[in-house]
N, C-alpha and C positions, 0 to 999 in steps of 0.2 A: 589517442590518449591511452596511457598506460596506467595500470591498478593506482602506481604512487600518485600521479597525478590528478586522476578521479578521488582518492581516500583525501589528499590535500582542499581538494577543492570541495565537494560533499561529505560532510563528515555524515557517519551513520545514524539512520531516522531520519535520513532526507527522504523528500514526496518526489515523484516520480510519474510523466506517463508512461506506460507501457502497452505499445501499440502490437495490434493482434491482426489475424486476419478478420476477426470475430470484431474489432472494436478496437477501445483502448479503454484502457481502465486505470487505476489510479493508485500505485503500491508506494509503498518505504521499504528501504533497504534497510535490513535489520543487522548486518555486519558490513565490515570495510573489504572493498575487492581485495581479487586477487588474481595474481596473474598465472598462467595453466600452462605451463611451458610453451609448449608453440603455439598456441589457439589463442583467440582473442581473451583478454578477462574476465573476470566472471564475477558477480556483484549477487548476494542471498538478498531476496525480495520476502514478503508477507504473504504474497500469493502461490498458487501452484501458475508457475510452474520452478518455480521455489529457488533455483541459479537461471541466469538471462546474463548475456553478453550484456556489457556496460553502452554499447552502440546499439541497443535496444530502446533504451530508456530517454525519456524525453522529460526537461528540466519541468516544474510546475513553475510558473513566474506569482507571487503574490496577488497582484491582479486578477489570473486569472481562478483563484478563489474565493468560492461563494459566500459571504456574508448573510448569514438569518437570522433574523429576528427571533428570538424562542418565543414560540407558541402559548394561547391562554392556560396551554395544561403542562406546562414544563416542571411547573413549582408540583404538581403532585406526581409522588411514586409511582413504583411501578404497578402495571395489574397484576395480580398474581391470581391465576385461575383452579382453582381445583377440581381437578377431575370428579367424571360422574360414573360410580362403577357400578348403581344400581336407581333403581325408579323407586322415589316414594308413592304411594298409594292415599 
């Protein structure tokens, strides 16, 4: 498959595996490939290691994405912590 063909078929902000020797893990491509003269394509991902060969990247199918529930504390904000730079007494 070549850059025009992957950019046809995945338009950019598609979800992606992206299998490692470490795992795989789960990017979107933030631009449309492109092809690199002789070398395979090259597709810019969210992750480091930020271009990957478009024969890297493995389709997510709907299915196999997680559906959750939001939780009993979703409706409240965020925690905001403030630092402690000294001891009251």
């Amino acid at each position: 498959m070549n850059a025009q063909q992957f950019n046809q078929q995945y338009p950019a902000r598609s979800l992606f595996y992206y299998r490692t020797i470490h795992g795989q893990r789960v990017v979107r491509t933030t631009a449309p490939a492109h092809d690199c003269g002789d070398t395979e394509p090259m597709v810019e991902i969210n992750r480091n290691p930020w271009f990957v060969p478009i024969k890297a990247l493995h389709i997510i199918s709907i299915a196999d994405i997680k559906q959750e529930k939001p939780g009993p504390f979703s409706t409240i904000g965020p925690v905001v912590r403030t630092p402690l730079y000294y001891l009251e007494f």
